[in-house]
N, C-alpha and C positions, 0 to 999 in steps of 0.2 A: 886363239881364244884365251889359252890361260898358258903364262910363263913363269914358272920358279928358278932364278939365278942366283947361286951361289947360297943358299939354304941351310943355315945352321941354329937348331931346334934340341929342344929336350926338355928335361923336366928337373935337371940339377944344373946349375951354369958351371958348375968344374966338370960336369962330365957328361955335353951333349950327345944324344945319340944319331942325330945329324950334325956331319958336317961337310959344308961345301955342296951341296946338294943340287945339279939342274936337271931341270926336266920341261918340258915343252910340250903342248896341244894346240894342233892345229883346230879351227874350227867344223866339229862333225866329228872329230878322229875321234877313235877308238884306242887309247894305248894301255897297255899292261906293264904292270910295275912286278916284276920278279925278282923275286929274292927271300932268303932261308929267315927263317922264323927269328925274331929277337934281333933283326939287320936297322930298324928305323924306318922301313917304308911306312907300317902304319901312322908312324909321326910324321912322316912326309905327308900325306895324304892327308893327316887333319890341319896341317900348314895350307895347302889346297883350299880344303874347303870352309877355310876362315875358323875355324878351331881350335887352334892352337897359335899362337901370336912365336914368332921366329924369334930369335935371339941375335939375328945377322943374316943379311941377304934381302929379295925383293922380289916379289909377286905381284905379277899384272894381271887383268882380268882384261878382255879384250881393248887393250892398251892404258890402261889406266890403271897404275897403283895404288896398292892397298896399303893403305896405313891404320886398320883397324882392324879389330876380330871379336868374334863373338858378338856378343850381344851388342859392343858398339859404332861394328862395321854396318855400311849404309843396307840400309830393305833392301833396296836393289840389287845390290851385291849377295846379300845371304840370300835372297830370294831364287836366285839364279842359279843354285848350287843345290845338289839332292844327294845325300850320304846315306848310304847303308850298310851298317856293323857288322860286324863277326859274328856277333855273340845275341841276337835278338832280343833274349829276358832281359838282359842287362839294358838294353834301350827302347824299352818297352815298359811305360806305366801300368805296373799289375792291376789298379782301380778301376782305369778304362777298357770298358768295350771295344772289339779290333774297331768296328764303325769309329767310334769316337777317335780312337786312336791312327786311325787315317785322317781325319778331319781335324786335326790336331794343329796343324798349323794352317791350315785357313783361319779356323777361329783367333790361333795367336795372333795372324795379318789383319783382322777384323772383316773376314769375309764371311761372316756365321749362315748370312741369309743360302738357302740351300745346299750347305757343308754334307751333312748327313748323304743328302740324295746322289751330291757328284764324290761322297766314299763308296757309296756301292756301286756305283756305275764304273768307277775304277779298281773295287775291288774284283768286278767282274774278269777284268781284260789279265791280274793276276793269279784268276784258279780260287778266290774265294766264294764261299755260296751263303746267302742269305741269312741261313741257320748259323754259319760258321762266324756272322757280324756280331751277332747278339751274346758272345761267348767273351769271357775276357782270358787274359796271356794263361792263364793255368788250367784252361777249359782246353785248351788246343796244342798239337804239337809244336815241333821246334821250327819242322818246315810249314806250318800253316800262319808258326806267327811271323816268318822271316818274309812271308808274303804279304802278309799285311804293312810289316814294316817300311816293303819296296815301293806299295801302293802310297805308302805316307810320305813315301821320296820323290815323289812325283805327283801327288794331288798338284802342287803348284808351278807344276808344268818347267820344270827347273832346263837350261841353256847345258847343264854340266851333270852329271851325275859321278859319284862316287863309290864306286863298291869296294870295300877293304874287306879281303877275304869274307865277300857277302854267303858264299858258297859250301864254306869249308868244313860245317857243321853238317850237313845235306847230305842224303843219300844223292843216285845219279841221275833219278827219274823228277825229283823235283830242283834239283840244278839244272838238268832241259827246261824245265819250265821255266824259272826264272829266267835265266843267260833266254832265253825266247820272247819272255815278257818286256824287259828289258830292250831287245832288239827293235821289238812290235813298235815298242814308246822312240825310241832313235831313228828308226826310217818314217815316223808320222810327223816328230818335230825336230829334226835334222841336230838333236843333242849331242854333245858329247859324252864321250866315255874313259875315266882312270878306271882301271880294273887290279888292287893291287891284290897277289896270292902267289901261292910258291907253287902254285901247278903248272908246267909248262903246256902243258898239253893244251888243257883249258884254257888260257890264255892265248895259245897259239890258235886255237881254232876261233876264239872271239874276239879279238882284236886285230885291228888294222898293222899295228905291230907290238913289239916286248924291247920294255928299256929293263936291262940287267940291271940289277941294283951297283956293282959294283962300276958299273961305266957310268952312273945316276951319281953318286956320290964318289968323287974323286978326293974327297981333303982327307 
């Protein structure tokens, strides 16, 4: 489904924090990106899912390269792709309501007509409750809004999901939930899964398998 070959990324061109970077998903897999904190995966990962535009190297999406990111790669492409952060507040519009903020990008795709109805029908399947819709990011915890956040990575039914240390904030009872919610959404639409974090553990019990950062990035 998705290939990154030879991947060199950053955010200063003297001094990328990718270099040489491969990494491989087959379609349905589940793989886990591991490696120690401040290593590049999370820059790998938003090269992944069209976020970050490479500085060298070439990203296929089920055989077709990308020559675009962000906002000027094709719908089709960003549409196919569902990311969720480390860090919730920071990708979480503090103005909106979780509702709105699951329905967030339907509206952006212009699919407004019953957006509302199919955010709480999804926010149900991840552990949100009705009362919990109408509350905005500072009414609710860290794990309530990282839930909402999951639901807005999936309203559009994404081919690829993303999680960059989606987890790592979480206590252990609402990490089950999610890595479950998550699951529930993979075996209903035969999605893929990046799962990048430095837990071995976790990653070994939810993934199909764990690419080592340092066997990922050879240059």
């Amino acid at each position: 489904m998705i290939e990154l070959d030879q991947i060199t990324a950053g955010y200063d061109r003297r001094t990328p924090v990718v270099r040489g970077a491969s990494l491989s998903l087959a379609p349905g897999e589940a793989v886990g990106l591991l490696g120690p904190s401040g290593c590049g995966k999370s820059t790998l990962a938003r090269v992944a899912a069209l976020l970050h535009r490479p500085e060298a190297g070439r990203l296929t999406i089920d055989g077709e390269p990308v020559r675009a990111w962000r906002h000027r790669a094709p719908r089709r492409l960003r549409t196919a792709i569902g990311v969720v952060f480390q860090q919730p507040r920071l990708a979480a519009d503090p103005r909106l309501r979780l509702v709105d903020l699951i329905a967030e990008p339907l509206r952006a795709t212009g699919r407004r007509e019953g957006a509302a109805r199919q955010a709480a029908e999804l926010a149900e399947t991840v552990g949100l409750t009705g009362e919990l819709l109408r509350r905005r990011p500072h009414e609710v915890s860290d794990g309530q809004l990282q839930r909402a956040c999951l639901a807005r990575a999936l309203v559009l039914r994404p081919r690829l999901l993303v999680c960059d240390e989606m987890t790592a904030m979480l206590d252990a009872s609402t990490t089950a939930a999610l890595v479950a919610a998550v699951e529930s959404y993979r075996a209903a639409s035969g999605a893929g899964l990046l799962a990048v974090g430095h837990d071995r553990v976790l990653l070994g019990r939810w993934c199909d398998r764990t690419a080592e950062w340092e066997d990922v990035a050879t240059g």
